[in-house]
C-alpha positions in Angstrom: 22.7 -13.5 -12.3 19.2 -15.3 -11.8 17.1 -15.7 -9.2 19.1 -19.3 -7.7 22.1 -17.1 -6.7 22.3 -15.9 -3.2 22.8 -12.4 -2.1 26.6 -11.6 -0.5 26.9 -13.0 2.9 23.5 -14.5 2.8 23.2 -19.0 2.0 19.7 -19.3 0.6 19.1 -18.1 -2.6 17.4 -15.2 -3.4 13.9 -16.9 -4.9 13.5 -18.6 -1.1 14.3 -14.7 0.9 12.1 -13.4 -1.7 9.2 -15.7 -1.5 9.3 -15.8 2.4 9.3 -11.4 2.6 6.4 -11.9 0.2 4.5 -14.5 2.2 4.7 -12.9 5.5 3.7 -9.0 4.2 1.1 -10.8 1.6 -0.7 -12.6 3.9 -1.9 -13.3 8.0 1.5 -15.4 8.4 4.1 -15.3 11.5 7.3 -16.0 11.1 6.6 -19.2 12.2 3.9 -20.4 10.0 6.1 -19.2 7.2 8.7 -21.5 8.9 6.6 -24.2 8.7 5.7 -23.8 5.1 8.9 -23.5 4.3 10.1 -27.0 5.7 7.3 -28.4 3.9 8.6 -27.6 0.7 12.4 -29.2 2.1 13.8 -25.8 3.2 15.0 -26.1 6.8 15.4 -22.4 7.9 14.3 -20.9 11.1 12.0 -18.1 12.1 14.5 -15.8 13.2 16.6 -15.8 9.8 12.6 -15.4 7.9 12.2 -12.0 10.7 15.6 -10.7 9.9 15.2 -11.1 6.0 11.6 -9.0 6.5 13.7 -6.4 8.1 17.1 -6.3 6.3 15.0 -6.5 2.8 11.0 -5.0 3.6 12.6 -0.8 2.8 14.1 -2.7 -0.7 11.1 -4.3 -1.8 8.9 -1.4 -1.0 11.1 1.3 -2.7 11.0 -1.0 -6.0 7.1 -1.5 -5.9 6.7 2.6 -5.1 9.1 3.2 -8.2 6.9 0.9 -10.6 3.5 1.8 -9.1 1.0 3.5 -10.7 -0.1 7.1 -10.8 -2.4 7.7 -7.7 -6.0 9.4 -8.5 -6.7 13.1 -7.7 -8.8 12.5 -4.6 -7.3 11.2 -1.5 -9.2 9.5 1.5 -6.9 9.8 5.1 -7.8 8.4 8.3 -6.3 7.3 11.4 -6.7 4.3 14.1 -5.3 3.2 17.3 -2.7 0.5 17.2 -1.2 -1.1 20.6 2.1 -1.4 20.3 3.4 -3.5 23.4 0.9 -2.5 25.6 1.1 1.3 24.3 -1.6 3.1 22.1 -0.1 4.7 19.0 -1.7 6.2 16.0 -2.2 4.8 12.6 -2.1 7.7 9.8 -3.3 6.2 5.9 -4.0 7.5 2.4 -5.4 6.0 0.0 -6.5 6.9 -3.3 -10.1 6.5 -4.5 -9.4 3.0 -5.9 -7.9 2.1 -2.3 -4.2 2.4 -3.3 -2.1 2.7 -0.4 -0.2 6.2 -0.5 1.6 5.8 2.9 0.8 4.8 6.5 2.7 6.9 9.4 2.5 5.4 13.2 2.5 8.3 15.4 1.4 9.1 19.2 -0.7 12.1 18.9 -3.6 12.4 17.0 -3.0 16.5 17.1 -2.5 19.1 14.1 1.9 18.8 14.4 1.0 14.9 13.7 -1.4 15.9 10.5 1.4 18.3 9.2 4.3 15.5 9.8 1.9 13.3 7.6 0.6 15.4 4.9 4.5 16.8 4.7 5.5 13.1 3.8 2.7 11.9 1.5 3.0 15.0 -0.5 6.5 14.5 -0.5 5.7 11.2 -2.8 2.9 12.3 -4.3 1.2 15.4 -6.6 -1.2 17.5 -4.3 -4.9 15.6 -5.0 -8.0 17.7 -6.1 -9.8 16.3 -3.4 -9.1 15.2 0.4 -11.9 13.6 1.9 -11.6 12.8 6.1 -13.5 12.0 8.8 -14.8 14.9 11.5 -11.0 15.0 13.3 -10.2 19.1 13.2 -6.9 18.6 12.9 -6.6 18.2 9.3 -8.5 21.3 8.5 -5.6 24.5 9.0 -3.0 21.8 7.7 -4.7 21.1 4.4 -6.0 24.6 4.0 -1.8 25.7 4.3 -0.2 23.1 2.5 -2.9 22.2 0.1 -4.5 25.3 -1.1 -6.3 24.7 -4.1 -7.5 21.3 -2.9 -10.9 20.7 -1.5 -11.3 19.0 1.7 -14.3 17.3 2.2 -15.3 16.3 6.2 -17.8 14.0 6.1 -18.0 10.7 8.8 -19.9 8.7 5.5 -17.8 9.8 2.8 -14.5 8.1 4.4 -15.4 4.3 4.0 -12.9 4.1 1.0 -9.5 4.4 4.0 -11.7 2.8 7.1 -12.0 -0.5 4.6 -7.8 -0.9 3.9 -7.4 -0.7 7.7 -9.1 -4.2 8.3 -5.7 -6.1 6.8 -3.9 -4.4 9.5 -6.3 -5.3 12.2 -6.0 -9.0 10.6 -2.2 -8.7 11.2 -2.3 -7.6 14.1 -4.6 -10.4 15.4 -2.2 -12.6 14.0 0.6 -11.8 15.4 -1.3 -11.6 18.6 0.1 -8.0 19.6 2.9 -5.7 17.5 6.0 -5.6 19.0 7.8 -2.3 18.6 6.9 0.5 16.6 9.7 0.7 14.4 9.1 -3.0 13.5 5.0 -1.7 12.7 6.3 0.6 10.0 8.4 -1.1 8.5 6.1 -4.4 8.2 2.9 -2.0 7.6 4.3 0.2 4.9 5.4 -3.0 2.9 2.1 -4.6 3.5 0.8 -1.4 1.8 2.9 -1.9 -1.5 2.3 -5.4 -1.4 -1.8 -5.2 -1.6 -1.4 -2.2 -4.2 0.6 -4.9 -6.0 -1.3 -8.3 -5.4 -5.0 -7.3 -4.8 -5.9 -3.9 -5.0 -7.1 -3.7 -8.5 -10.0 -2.0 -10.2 -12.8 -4.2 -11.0 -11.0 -7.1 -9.5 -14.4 -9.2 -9.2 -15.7 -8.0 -12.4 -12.4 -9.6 -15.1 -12.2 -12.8 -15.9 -10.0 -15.3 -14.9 -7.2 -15.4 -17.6 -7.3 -11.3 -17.5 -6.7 -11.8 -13.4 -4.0 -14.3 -14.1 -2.1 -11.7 -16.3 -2.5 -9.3 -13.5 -1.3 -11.3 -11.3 1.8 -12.2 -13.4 2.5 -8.8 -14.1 2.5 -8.4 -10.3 5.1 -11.5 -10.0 7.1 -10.0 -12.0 7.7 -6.7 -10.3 8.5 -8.5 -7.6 10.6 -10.8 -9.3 12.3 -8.2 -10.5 13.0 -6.2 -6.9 14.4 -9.7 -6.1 16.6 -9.8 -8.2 18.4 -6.4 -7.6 19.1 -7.9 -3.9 21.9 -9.5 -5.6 23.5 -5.9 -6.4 22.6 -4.9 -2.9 
């Protein structure tokens, strides 16, 4: 099977569903800007089919990135922002690792110690329990970590926390975008790809200090994961 085969029930071939999923969660693209790229290149396929490929696929493609990712570092940065999600305010929950790896993003309404438990409960779920949590002056992390993450230190600090407050600017850029978000089922699900996708694609320790043929083997070590989640749609 190769990447010119289609997946069951589907007509296009898995290379176009693939590249489309990775355009829209890579970059500040609708559905139909992606549509319009794509009939530039001779593939007449409309919006809708691009939206339900992101949603059908987006858990697959994530999955496969989080199975091949790397090991996160032993001190976590969390935040949280507001996110309007059709005219209601919901709340953002990130990690990230001192590099800026994504852990995981949780949209929530409350901003309250039951919504830092539900959080904390899933990243360490994925994850190891860090050395070090570092957050901003919000009191509802502090009985939380102390419970669940005893031997961890938790740093408060407003300054310390630029690490998370920096990977929240791609979601504002997406946001902007796509003018407003739509539901909030259809946030997660875009947001924790988008996640996975920049740990793949961009987020990468001295990024600006390699050189160009050492960021191109980067890079194609990054096609190829992805090449290679595409190509287990077929046995989907």
């Amino acid at each position: 099977m190769t990447l010119t085969a289609a997946p069951r029930r589907h007509r296009f071939p898995v290379s176009i569903i693939s590249q489309a999923v990775w355009i829209y969660h890579r970059f500040n693209n609708s559905y139909r800007d992606i549509e319009e790229q794509m009939a530039y290149r001779g593939v007449q396929v409309s919006y809708e089919t691009i939206r339900s490929w992101s949603i059908k696929f987006s858990s697959h493609f994530r999955n496969v990135i989080k199975k091949r990712e790397r090991k996160p570092s032993d001190k976590w940065h969390i935040d949280e922002m507001t996110v309007k999600v059709n005219g209601e305010m919901f709340i953002l929950w990130r990690a990230v690792d001192s590099d800026g790896y994504e852990l995981d993003v949780f949209l929530q309404k409350r901003r309250n110690k039951k919504a830092a438990i539900r959080f904390l409960s899933r990243v360490l779920g994925s994850y190891p329990i860090p050395r070090v949590i570092v957050t901003d002056k919000l009191k509802s992390y502090r009985k939380p970590i102390q419970a669940m993450c005893r031997s961890t230190e938790h740093r408060s600090h407003k300054g310390l926390n630029n690490r998370v407050e920096n990977t929240h600017q791609p979601t504002r850029r997406k946001e902007e975008c796509l003018i407003k978000f739509k539901s909030p089922q259809g946030v997660q699900r875009t947001l924790a790809l988008m996640g996975k996708v920049r740990n793949l694609f961009a987020v990468e320790v001295g990024r600006y200090l390699k050189k160009a043929f050492e960021r191109r083997e980067t890079f194609k070590a990054a096609c190829t994961i992805w090449s290679e989640a595409a190509q287990e749609l077929l046995c989907i």
